[in-house]
C-alpha positions in Angstrom: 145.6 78.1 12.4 146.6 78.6 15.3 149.2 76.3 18.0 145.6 76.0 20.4 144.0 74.7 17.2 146.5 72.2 15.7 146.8 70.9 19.8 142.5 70.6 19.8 142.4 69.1 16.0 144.9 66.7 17.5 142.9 65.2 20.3 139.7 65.0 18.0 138.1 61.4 16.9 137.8 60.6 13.8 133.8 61.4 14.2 134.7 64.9 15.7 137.1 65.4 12.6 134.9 64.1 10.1 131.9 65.9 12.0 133.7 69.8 11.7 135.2 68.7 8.2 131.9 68.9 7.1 130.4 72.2 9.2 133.6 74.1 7.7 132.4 72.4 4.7 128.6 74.1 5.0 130.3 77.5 6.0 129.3 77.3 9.4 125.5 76.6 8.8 125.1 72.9 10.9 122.0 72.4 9.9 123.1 71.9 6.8 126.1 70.0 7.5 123.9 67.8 8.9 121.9 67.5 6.0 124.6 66.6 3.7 126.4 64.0 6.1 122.6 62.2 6.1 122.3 62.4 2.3 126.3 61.0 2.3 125.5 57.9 4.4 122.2 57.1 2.3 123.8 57.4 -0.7 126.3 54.8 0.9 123.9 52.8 2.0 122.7 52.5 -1.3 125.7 51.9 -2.6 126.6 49.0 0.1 123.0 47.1 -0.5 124.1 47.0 -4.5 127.2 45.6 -3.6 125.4 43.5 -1.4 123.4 41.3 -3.9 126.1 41.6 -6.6 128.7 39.4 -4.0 128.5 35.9 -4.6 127.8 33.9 -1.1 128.6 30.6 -1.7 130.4 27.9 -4.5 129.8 25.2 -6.4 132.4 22.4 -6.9 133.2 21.3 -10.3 135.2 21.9 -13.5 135.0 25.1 -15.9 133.7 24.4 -19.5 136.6 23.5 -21.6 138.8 22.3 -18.7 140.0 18.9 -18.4 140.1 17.2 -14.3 
């Protein structure tokens, strides 16, 4: 890598980082860089909506079983 490079890589956003981690990733081919960064975030989305319903939103007041108050 060159000093030109590490000065660009440097000045990048995340999105522009994550965005050319990913076409380096696809050996150049964007189309399918962009493929695989769609299937990525719907697989997280996926994974954030199971999450989702497993998180508890509220409480109840009270006492365990087998607790004295």
């Amino acid at each position: 890598m060159t000093a030109a490079q590490i000065v660009e890589r440097a000045t990048m956003s995340e999105a522009e980082m994550i965005a050319l981690a990913y076409e380096e990733a696809a050996g150049g081919d964007a189309r399918r860089a962009l493929r695989r960064a769609i299937e990525d975030v719907m697989a997280l989305e996926v994974k954030l909506a199971t999450a989702e319903r497993v998180v508890s939103h509220g409480y109840v007041r009270g006492t365990l079983p087998g607790r004295a108050t």
